[in-house]
N, C-alpha and C positions, 0 to 999 in steps of 0.2 A: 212756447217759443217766444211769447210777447216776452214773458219775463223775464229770459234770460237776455233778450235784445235790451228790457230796461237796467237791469245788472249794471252790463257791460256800460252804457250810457251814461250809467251813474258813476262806474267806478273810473272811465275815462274824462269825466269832469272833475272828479276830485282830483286827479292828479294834475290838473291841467290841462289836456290834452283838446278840452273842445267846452266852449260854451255854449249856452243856448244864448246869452245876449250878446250878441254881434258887435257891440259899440254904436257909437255914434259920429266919429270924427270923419272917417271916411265917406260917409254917405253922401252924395249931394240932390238936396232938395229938389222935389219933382213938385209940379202941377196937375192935376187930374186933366184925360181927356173928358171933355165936356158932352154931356147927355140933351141930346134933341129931343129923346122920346119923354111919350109923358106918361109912360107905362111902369109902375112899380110892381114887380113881381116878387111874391112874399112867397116863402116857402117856412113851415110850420110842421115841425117834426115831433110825430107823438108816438111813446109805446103803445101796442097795443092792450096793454092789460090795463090802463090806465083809463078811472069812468071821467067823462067829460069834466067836473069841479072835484077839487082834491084836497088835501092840506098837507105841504109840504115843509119836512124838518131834515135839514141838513147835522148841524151840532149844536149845541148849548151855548155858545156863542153868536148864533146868529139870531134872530125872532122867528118864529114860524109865521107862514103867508099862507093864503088861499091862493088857489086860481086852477091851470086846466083849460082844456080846449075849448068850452063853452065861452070864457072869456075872452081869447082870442076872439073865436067869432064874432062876438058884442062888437067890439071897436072897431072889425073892420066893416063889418054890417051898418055899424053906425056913423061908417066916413060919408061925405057931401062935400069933399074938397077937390082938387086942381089934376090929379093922377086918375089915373086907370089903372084901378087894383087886380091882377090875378093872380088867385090861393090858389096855391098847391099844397098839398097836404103829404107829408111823406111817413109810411107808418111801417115799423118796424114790429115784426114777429105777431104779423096782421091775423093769422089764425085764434088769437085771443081777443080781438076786437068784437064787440057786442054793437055799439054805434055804430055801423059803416054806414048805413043808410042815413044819419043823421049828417055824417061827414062831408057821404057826397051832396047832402041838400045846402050845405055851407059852405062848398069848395067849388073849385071847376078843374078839379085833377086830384089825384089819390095814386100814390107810386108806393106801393109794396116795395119795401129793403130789407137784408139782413140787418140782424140787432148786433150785428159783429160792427163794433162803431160806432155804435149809439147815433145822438145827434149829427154826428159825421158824416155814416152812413146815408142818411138821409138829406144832407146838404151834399155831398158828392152827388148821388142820384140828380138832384134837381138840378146838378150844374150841367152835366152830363145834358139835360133835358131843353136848356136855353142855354146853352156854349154857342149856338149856332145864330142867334139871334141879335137885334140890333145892342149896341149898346143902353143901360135904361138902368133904373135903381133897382138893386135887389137887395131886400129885407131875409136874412136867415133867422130864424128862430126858433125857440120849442113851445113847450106848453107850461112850462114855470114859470113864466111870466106874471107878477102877482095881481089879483084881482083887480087893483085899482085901475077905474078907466080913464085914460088922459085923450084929448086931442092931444098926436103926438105928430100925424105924417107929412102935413104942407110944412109946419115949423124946422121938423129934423132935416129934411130935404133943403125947403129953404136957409138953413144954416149950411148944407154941403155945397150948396150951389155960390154961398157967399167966400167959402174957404176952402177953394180948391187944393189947399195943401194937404187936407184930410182924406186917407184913403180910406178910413173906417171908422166906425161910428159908434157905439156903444151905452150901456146905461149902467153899468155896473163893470168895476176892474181891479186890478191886483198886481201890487207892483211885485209880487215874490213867484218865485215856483217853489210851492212847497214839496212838490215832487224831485228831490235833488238833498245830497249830502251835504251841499255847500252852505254853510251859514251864511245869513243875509242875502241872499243870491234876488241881486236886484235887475226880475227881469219882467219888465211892465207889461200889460195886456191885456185887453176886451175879456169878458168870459162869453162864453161861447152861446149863452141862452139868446142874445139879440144882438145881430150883426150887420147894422148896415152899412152899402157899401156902392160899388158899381160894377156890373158886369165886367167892364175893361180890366179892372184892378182887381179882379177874382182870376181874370184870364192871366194875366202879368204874375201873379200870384201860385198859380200853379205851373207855369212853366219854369218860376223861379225856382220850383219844388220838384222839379225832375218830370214836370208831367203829370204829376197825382193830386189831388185833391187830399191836402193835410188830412191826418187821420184814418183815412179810409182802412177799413179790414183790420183795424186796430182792435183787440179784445181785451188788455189791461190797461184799468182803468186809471193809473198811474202813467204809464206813456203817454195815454189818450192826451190825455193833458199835455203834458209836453210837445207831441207830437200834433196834435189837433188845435185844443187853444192857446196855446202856448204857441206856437210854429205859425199858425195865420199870424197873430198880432207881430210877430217878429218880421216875416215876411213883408207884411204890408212896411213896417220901417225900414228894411233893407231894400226896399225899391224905392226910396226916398220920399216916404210919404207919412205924414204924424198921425196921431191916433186920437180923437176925442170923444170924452164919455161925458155922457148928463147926469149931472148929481144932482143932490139938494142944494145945495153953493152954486151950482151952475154950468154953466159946460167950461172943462180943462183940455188943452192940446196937450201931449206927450208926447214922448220917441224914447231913444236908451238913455237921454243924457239928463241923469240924477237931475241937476239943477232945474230942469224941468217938471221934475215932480212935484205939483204944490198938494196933495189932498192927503191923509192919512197912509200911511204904512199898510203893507199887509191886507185882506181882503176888506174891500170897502163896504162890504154888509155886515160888518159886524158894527159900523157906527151906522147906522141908521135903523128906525123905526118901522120903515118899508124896503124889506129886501125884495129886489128883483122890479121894482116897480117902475114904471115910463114915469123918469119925470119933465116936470116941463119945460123948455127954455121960454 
C-alpha cells in the first residue's frame, strides 16, 4: 500500500500537480517561543538487532564510519554542562535485542515501537511520551551517529538560544530529494539521524501535519523519506522558521529559497571525511 501511495506521489509531482518544496515567498518569518526549562530531553532510537558499536556503509560514495549505541552513551555520560539530560531510548523489534540490561543501565526510559517507521517510529513514541510536558529542548536521534566524540550540547543550544529564527538544528543535510522523478528537485533538509529542536515547534509541527507525527506507520522506505525527513524539514519552514546545520565550514541557516544555499549540492557526506559526525561550532 505504501508503494502504491509513493507511485501516485511521484507521478502527481511529475506532472505538476504537488511539490514537496513549498516555496519561500509566502512565508513570513517566525521567532521561537523561548525555553525556561533547563531539561534537554534526547531520545535515541536503535534497532534491535543492532550490537552496541557497528560499522556503517551506506554507498561508495560516501566513507564508511564507526559508531552505535555505546557511543552515544559515551557523550552523554560524559556531559558536566548547564542542562538536565534525560535518555530515552526507543527500540524497535526489541525481541532481538541482546543488551537490554546494558540500555536500561544507560538510559532512564526504554519504549518498545514497531519497526514499521523506523527511526520515525521511535521519535513519534517519544513525542507521544513528553507532548504533555513543559516546553524544553529535545534532541531526536539514532545510533549512526559516528564515533567521534565532540562537546556538542551547551554550544548547539547555546547557538538556538542566540538565533531564535532556527526551528531546527542539524549536522548533516541535503539540498535534493532523491526520492522523486523530478530532475534537480531542490528541496533542502535535516536528515533525520540528529534533530534538534524544541518541544513547541515539534508541537506547531505536527498539527501543521494533520495531527500525526511525520512518518509514523510508514513501511517504504522511499516515502519515509519524503514523508519523514523530508516532511519535518519542510514543515519546520512552512511555519516560518530556517533550518541550520553544523558543518566542517561552520553553521549555515537555510529555508526554500536557493540563494540561501551556500554549502555543496546534493548529500553533504559525500564531501567530507567524517560522515554523520557532531561537529563543532
Amino acid at each position: 500500500m505504501d508503494f502504491i501511495k509513493l507511485c501516485i506521489e511521484l507521478l502527481l509531482e511529475l506532472v505538476g500537480l504537488r511539490r514537496l518544496n513549498l516555496g519561500y515567498k509566502d512565508i513570513t518569518p517566525r521567532k521561537r517561543v523561548a525555553v525556561e526549562s533547563r531539561q534537554l530531553r534526547v531520545c535515541i532510537h536503535e534497532w534491535g538487532g543492532y550490537p552496541p558499536v557497528r560499522h556503517k556503509h551506506i554507498n561508495d560514495t560516501i566513507v564508511d564510519w564507526e559508531c552505535g549505541l555505546k557511543y552515544q552513551f559515551d557523550r552523554f555520560a560524559g556531559y558536566k554542562g548547564e542542562r538536565e539530560v534525560e535518555l530515552t531510548v526507543t527500540i524497535s523489534d526489541i525481541h532481538l535485542c541482546r543488551n537490554i540490561e546494558y540500555i536500561a543501565t544507560h538510559s532512564d526510559q526504554i519504549i518498545p515501537v514497531p519497526n514499521r517507521g523506523m527511526d520515525f517510529s521511535g521519535y513519534a513514541a517519544f513525542y507521544d511520551a513528553v507532548a504533555g510536558s513543559e516546553n524544553c529542548y529535545i534532541l531526536l536521534t539514532n545510533s549512526s551517529v559516528n564515533a567521534l566524540q565532540r562537546d556538542f550540547i551547551d554550544p548547539y543550544i547555546n547557538y538556538m538560544e542566540r538565533n531564535t529564527d532556527v526551528g531546527m538544528l542539524g549536522i548533516s543535510c541535503c539540498s535534493t530529494c532523491y526520492q522523486s522523478l523530478v530532475r534537480d528537485n531542490f528541496t533542502p533538509h535535516l536528515q533525520s539521524f540528529f534533530l534538534l529542536t524544541t518541544l513547541s515547534v515539534l508541537k506547531e509541527l505536527v498539527v501543521l501535519n494533520g495531527g500525526k507525527f511525520p512518518g509514523r506507520d510508514i513501511a517504504n522506505k522511499q516515502l519515509l523519506i519524503r514523508r519523514g525527513e523530508i516532511a519535518i524539514s519542510q514543515l519546520v519552514i512552512r511555519l516560518g522558521y530556517k533550518l541550520a546545520v553544523v558543518t566542517k565550514w561552520g553553521v549555515e541557516k537555510f529555508d526554500n529559497n536557493p540563494r540561501n544555499w551556500k554549502l555543496p549540492k546534493g548529500d553533504l557526506r559525500c564531501c567530507t571525511d567524517k560522515p554523520n559526525a557532531i561537529n563543532p561550532i
